[in-house]
FIVODREN-273303 format. One line per field, with one value per residue (C-alpha): residue number from 1; residue in one letter; x, y, z. Coordinates in Angstrom, 3 decimals. Each point is the difference from the previous one (the first is absolute). Layout:
! FIVODREN-273303
resi <- NUM;...
resn <- A;...
c1 <- X;...
c2 <- Y;...
c3 <- Z;...
***
This chain:
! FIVODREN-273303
resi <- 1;2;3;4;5;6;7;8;9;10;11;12;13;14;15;16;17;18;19;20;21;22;23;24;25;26;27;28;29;30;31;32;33;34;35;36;37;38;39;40;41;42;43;44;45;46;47;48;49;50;51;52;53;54;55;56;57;58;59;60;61;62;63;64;65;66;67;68;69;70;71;72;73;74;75;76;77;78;79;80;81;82;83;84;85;86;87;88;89;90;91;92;93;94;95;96;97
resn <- X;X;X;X;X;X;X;X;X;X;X;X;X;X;X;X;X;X;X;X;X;X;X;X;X;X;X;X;X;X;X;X;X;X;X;X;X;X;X;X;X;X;X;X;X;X;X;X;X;X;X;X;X;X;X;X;X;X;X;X;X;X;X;X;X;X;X;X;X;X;X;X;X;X;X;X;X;X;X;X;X;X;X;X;X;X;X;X;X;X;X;X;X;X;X;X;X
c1 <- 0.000;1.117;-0.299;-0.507;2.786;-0.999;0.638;1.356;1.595;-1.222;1.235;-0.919;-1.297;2.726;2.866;-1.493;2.121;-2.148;-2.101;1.048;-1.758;2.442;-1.151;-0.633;3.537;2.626;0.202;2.254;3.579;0.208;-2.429;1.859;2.975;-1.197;-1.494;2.939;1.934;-2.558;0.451;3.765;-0.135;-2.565;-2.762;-2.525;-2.475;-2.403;-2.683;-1.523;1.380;-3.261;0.254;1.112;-2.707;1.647;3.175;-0.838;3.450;0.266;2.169;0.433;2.545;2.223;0.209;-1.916;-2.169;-1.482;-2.834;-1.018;-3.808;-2.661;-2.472;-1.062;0.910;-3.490;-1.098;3.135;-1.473;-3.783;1.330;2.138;-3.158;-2.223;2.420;0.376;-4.052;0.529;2.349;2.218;3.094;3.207;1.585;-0.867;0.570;1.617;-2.106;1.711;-0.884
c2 <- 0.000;3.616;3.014;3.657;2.249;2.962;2.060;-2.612;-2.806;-3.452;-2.152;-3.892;-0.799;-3.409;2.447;1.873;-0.457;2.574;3.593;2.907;2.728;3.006;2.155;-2.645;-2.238;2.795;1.254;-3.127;0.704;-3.713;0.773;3.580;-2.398;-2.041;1.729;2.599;-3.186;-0.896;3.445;-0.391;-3.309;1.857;-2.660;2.423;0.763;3.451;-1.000;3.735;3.405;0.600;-0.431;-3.239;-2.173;-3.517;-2.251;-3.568;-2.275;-2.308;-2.727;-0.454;-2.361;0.016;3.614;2.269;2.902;2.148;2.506;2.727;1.068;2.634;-2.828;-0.766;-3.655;-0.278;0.560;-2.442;-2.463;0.342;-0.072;-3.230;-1.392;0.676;-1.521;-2.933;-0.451;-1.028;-1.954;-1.736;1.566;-1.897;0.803;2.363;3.981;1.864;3.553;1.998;3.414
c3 <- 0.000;0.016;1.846;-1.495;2.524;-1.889;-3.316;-2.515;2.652;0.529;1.548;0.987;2.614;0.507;0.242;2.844;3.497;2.123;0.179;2.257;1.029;-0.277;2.429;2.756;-1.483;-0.009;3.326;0.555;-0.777;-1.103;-2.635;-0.680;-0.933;-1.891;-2.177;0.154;-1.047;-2.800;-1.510;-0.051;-1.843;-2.492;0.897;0.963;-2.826;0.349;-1.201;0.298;1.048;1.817;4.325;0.605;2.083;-0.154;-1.450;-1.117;0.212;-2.772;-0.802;-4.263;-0.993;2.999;0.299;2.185;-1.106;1.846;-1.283;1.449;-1.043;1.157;1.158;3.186;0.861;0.833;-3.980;-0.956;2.190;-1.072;-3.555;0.768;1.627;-2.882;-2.401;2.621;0.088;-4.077;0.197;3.029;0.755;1.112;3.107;2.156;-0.145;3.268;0.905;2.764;1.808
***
């Protein structure tokens, strides 16, 4: 299945690790790091240049990705469970904050 993260990204919904909730995700300095870290490598993907409401950590062919988008994880998840109510998903997605 896929997911819509916003202007012209999908992505699928197998290569999905977990959600985050920015606001609620980066008061942790371990999450500062990482994704800090992410940025360095050039893994991090803006999806739009609008405020950022969440970061969805994906695994695609060994490598880690991580876009940033303007959804809430809430509307990633209801559009992950619609997609889901189709058609069974494998594996189970991670939503934090």
């Amino acid at each position: 299945m896929y997911l819509h993260l916003g202007q012209d990204t999908v992505i699928t919904t197998e290569s999905i690790v977990a959600m985050f909730d920015i606001d609620a995700c980066t008061v942790s300095k371990k999450t500062r790091d990482f994704l800090a870290n992410a940025e360095k490598k050039g893994e991090v993907v803006n999806v739009s240049y609008e405020l950022p409401k969440s970061f969805v950590v994906c695994e695609k062919q060994g490598k880690t990705v991580v876009y940033i988008t303007q959804l809430s994880t809430k509307t990633l998840l209801l559009r992950t469970e619609s997609s889901a109510s189709t058609r069974k998903m494998s594996g189970k997605i991670g939503l934090f904050g």
